[in-house]
C-alpha positions in Angstrom: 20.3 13.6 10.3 21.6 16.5 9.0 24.2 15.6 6.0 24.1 13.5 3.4 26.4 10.8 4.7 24.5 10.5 7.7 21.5 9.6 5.6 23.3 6.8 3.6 22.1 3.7 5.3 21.7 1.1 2.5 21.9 -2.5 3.7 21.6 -1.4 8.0 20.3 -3.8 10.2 17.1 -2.2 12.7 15.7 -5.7 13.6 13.4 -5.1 16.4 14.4 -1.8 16.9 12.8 0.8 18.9 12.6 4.1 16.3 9.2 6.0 17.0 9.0 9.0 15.6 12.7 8.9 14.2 13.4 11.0 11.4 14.1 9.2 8.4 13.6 11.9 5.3 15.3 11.5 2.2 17.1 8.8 3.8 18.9 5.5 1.7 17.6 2.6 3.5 18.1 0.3 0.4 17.8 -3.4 1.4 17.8 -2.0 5.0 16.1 -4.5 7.7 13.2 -3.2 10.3 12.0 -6.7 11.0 9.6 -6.3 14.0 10.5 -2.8 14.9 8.3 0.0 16.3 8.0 3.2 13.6 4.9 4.8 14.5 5.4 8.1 13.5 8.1 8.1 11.7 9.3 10.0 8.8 10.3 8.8 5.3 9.0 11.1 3.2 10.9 10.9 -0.1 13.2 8.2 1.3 14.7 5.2 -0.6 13.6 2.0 1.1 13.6 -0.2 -2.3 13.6 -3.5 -1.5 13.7 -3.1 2.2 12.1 -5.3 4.6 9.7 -4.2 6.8 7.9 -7.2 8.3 5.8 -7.4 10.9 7.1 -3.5 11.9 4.3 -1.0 13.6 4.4 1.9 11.2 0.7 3.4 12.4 0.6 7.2 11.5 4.1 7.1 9.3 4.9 9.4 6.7 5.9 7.6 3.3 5.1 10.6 1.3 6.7 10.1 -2.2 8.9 7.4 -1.0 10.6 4.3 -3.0 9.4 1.5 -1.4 9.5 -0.6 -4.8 9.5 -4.3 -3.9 9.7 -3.8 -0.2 8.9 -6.4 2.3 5.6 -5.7 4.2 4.1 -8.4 5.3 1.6 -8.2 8.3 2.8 -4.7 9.0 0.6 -2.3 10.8 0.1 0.3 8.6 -3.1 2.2 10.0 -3.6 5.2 9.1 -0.4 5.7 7.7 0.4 8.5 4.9 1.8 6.8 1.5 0.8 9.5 -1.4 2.7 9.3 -4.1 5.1 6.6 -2.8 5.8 4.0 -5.6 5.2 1.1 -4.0 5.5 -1.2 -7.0 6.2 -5.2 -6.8 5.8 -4.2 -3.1 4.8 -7.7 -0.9 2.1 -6.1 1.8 0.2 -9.7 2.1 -1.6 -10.0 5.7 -0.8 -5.6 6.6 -3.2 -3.7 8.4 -4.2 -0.7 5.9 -7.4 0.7 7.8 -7.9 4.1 6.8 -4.0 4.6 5.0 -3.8 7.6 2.8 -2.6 5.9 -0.9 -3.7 8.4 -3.0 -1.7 8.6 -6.1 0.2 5.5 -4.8 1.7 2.7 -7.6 1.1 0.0 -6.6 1.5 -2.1 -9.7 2.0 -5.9 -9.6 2.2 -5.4 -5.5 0.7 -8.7 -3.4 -1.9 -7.0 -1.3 -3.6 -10.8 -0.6 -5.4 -10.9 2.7 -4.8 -6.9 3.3 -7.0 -4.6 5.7 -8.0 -1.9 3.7 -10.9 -0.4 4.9 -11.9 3.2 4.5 -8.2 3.5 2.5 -8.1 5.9 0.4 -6.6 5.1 -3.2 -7.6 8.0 -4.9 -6.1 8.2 -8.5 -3.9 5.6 -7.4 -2.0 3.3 -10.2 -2.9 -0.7 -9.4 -2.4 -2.0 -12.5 -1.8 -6.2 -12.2 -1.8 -5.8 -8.3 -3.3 -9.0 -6.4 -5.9 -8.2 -3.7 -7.1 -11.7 -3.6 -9.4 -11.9 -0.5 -8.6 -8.1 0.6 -11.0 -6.4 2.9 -12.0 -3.3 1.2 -15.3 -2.2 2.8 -15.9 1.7 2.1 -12.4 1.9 0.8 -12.0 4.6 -2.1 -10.7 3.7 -5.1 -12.3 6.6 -7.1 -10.5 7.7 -10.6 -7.9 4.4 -9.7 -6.5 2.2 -12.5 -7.0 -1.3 -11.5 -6.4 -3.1 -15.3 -5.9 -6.9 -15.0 -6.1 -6.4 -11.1 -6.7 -9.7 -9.1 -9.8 -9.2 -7.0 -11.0 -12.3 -5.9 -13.1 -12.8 -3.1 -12.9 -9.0 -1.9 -15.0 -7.5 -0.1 -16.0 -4.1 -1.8 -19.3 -3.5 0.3 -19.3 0.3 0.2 -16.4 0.6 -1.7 -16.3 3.6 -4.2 -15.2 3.4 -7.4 -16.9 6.1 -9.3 -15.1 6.3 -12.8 -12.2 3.5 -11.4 -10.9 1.3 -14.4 -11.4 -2.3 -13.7 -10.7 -3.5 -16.9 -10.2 -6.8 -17.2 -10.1 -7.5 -13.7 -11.0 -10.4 -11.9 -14.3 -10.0 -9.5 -14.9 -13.5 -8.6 -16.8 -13.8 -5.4 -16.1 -10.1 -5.0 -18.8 -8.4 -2.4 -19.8 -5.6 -4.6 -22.9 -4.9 -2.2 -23.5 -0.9 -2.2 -20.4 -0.4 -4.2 -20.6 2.9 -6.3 -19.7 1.9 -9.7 -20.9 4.6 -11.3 -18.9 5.6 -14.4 -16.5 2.4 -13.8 -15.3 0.5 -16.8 -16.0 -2.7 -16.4 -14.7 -3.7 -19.7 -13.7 -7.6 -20.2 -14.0 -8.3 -16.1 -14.9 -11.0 -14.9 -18.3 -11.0 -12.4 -18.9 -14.5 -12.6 
């Protein structure tokens, strides 16, 4: 994709579409539809996917560097190891995704659903989760150091290993939360609830 009209797809239709390692940077894929497609390796750095749905899609190794994926669709999406720094994934829906080892550093994820996610060894450095709902999330030696967490929903996670060195978990919610060799060192545990 070379010009800008090329790059305007707002609203297309890739349902179960076969796209790895297409080139998708600084595209407009507003409201565009990947329902079960293969995008491993793919590129959307700095591309507009708001509100795009990408359920069930295979998006292992994908670049979503500084991308607009505000309340996107990504429910039981394979995300492994994919690249998502910066990206503003805010309101996003990733309930039941496959997270293992995704770089979010720096990510918002603010009021996303992350319910039921695999998130181990993710690293959320620095990353803004403010409100976000992890209820049951599997977040075994994830990072989460320097993140903001405030009023986060953390129920039943499993943090064993987790580090969150001088994360704000203010007034989260840690019930039933596996906090087993969790580094909380420097953490501010200020009005959460352990019980």
């Amino acid at each position: 994709m070379d010009n800008k009209e090329e790059k305007d797809l707002q609203g297309a239709n890739f349902i179960k579409a076969q796209l790895e390692g297409a080139d998708f940077i600084e595209a407009n894929l507003e409201k565009a539809n990947f329902i079960g497609s293969n995008l491993q390796g793919a590129n959307f750095k700095g591309a507009n996917l708001e509100k795009a749905n990408l359920q069930a899609t295979k998006l292992q190794g994908v670049n979503f560097q500084e991308a607009n994926l505000q309340g996107a669709k990504l429910q039981v999406a394979t995300l492994y190891g994919a690249d998502l720094q910066g990206a503003d994934l805010q309101g996003a829906n990733l309930q039941g995704a496959n997270l293992q080892g995704a770089d979010l550093q720096e990510v918002n994820l603010q009021e996303a659903n992350l319910q039921r996610t695999d998130l181990v060894e993710a690293n959320f450095e620095r990353a803004k989760i403010q409100g976000a709902i992890f209820y049951e999330a599997d977040l075994q030696e994830a990072n989460l150091q320097g993140a903001d967490l405030q009023g986060a929903d953390l129920q039943g996670t499993d943090l064993e290993k987790a580090n969150l060195q001088g994360t704000n978990l203010k007034e989260t919610s840690l019930k039933r939360a596996d906090l087993e060799k969790a580094n909380l060192q420097e953490a501010n545990l200020q009005g959460a609830d352990l019980e």
